[in-house]
N, C-alpha and C positions, 0 to 999 in steps of 0.2 A: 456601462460598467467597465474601470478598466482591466485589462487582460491581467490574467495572472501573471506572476514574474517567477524565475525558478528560486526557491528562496534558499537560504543558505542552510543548510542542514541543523546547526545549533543554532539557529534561532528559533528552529520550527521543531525542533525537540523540548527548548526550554518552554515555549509557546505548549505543548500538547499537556507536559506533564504537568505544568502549572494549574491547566484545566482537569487532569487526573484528579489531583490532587483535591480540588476546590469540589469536583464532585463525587469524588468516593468517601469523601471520608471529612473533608475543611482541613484546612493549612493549620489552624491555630489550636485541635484537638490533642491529647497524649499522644507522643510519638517518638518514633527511636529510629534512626538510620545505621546504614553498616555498609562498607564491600562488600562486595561478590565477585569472587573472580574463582578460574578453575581453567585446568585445559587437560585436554587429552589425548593420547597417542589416534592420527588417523585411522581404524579397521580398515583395512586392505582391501573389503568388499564395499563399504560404503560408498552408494549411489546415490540416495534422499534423506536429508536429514530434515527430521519433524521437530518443531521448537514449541511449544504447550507454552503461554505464559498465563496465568490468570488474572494478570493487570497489569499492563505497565509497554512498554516501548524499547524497538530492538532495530538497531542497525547493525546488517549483515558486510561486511568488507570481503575482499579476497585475500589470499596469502599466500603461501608456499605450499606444496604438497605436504603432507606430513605428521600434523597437528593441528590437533582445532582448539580454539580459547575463545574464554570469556570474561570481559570484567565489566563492571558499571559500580550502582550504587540501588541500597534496597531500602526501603521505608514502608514501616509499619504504623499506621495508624486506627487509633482507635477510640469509642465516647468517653472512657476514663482508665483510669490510673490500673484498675483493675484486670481489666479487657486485655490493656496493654501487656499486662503480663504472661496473659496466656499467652500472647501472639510473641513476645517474648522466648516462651520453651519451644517454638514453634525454628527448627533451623531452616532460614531461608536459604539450602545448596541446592543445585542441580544435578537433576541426577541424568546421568545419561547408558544409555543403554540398548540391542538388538530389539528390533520389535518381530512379533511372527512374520512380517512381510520381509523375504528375500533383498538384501540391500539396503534394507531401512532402518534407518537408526532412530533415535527419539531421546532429545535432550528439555526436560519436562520440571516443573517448580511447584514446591509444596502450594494445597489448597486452604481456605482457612478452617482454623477446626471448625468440629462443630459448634453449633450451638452461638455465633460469633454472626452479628448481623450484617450481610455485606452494605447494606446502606449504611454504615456505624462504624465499618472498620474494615480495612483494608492491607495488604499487601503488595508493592508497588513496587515494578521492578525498572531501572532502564538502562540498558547496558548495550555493548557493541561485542559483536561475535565476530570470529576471523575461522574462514575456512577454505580449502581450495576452490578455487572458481569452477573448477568441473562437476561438482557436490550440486543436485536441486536440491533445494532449499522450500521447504512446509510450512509456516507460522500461522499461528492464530491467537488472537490475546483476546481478553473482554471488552477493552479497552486503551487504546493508543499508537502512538505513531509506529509505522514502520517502514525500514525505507534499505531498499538492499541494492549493492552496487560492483559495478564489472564482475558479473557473473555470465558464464558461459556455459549454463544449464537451466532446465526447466526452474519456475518460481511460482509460487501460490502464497498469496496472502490474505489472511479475513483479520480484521478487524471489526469489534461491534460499535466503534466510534473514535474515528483519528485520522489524521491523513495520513496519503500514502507517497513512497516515493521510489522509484526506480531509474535507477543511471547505470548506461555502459551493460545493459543485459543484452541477450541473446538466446532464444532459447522461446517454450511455450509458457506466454505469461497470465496468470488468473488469481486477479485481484478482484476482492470487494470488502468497501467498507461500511458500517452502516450512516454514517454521517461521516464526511469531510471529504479533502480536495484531495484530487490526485495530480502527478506529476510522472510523466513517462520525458525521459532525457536520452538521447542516442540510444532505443531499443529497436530491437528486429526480431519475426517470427509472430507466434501464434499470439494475439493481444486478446484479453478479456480484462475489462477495467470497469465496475459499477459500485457506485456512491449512490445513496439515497436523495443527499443532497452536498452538492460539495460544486466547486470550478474544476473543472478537468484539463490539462493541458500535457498534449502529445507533441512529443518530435521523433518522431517515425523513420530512420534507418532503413528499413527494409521490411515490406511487407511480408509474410509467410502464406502458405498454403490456405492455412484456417483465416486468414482475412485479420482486418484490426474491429473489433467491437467496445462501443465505447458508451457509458447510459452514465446520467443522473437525472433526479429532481429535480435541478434548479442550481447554480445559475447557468451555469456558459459548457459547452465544450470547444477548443481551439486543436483541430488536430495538423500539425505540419506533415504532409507527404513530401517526398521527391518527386521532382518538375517530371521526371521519366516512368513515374509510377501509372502501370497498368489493373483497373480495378472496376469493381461494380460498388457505385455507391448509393446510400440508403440512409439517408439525411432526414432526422422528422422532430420539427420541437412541435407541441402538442397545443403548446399557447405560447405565443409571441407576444412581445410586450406591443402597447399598442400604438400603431402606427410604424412599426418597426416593422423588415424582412427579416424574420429571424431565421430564415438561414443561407449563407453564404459560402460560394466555393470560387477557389480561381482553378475551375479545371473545364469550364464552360457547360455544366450541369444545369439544364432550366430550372427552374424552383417556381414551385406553386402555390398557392393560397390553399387550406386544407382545413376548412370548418374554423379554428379560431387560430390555428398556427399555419406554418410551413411545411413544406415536404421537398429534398432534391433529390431521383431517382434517375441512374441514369451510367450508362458504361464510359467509359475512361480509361482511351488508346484502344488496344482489343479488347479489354475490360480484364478478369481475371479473381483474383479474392476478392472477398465482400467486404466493405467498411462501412457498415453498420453504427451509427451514430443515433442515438436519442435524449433526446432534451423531455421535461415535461414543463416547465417552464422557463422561458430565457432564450438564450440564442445559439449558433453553429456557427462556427467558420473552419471553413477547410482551405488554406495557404498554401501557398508550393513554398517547399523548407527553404531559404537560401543559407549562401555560404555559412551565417551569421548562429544560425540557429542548429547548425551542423558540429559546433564545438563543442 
């Protein structure tokens, strides 16, 4: 299989939502689109900002200190003309507001009414949020891509099916989606990244204390360390395709046959964090990053 490539962010937005689209609800049913946009004075105490989306796809940028905004585009669909109009009286704004936890804020979007079948109709949101890089950042959607970038705080992401992408972070990162590919680009610190099924591909910066952890289904993970990187690592695809070593490192880790797959265990320099990698079907490669892959 070939290796994943980092793809370019609007194509792999127009790519997710197109599949949003085709299975919340079909492209070709009642529908009405609109803006969304909004911004708001930064709270002075804001430290986590929690993002609630109930469908749809959100990329996080940095900005200035100060102010936080939002824009995109929202689409309602639904099985007819009727439906449509509930979801219609229905105002798709954000609301945002202090949550009981000290420092946490929570920028959150209407759910469908009642009574409105989520197989039949939907609320689809995808838009781009700007806030300061210092702000961790929460998201969880039902459905869709998320992808957050130069930030220089803690990150959490779930999604229930979309890929994910992270560039230029820093900080404790803990990602899972339920189906798709992930994409870590220049991160450093604590990693947790788990796909059900999806290609994973890491370029690793710098490891953290809690180690890098990295799991799917199927197909591949490719994680780049640095050639100076000290660690303990724990390599295991569960089934290798056949006649294939499915897994690979250039850090001089033996790797051994393990009932129907691979296994490589084994410290690296004085060893140090754990990098913890699982496959259940498919293969591992662990590279020393070069220059190339450092951009």
């Amino acid at each position: 299989m070939t290796v994943l490539e980092l793809p370019r962010p609007a194509r792999v937005r127009a790519k997710i939502l197109a599949g949003i689209c085709l299975a919340a609800a079909g492209c070709g049913t009642p529908h009405e689109e609109s803006d969304v946009r909004a911004s708001w004075e930064q709270p002075a105490d804001l430290a986590v900002l929690r993002v609630r989306i109930p469908l749809g796809s959100l990329t996080v940028h940095a900005t200035e200190p100060g102010s936080i905004s939002l824009s995109g585009r929202a689409r309602k669909t639904a099985r007819d003309d009727a439906e449509l109009s509930r979801l219609k009286d229905v105002a798709f704004e954000p609301s945002f507001a202090a949550t009981s936890d000290s420092g946490v804020y929570e920028l959150s979007f209407p759910a469908l009414p009642d009574g409105v079948d989520p197989g039949e109709g939907a609320m689809i949101l995808r838009a781009e949020l700007y806030l300061a890089p210092e702000i961790a950042i929460d998201v969880e959607t039902g459905r869709g891509f998320l992808s957050v970038r130069d930030r220089q705080a803690d990150v959490r992401l779930r999604s229930g099916s979309g890929d994910v992408e992270l560039e230029g972070v820093r900080g404790t990162i803990d990602v899972f989606t339920g189906s798709g590919g992930g994409i870590l680009h220049r991160v450093a610190g604590t990693v947790s990244l788990e796909t059900g099924e999806g290609a994973v591909l890491a370029y690793i910066d710098e490891l953290g204390a809690g180690g890098l952890r990295l799991k799917t289904g199927g197909p591949s993970i490719v994680a780049h360390l640095p050639a100076d990187s000290a660690f303990d690592l724990e390599a295991s695809v569960l089934r290798s395709h056949e006649g294939k070593v499915g897994v690979r490192n250039s850090f001089g880790v033996d790797v051994v046959e393990e009932r129907s797959g691979h296994r490589a265990v084994g410290r690296v320099g004085a060893g140090g964090p754990t990098v913890a990698l699982e496959v259940g079907t498919g293969w591992i490669s662990v590279p020393v990053r070069d220059s190339e892959t450092s951009k």
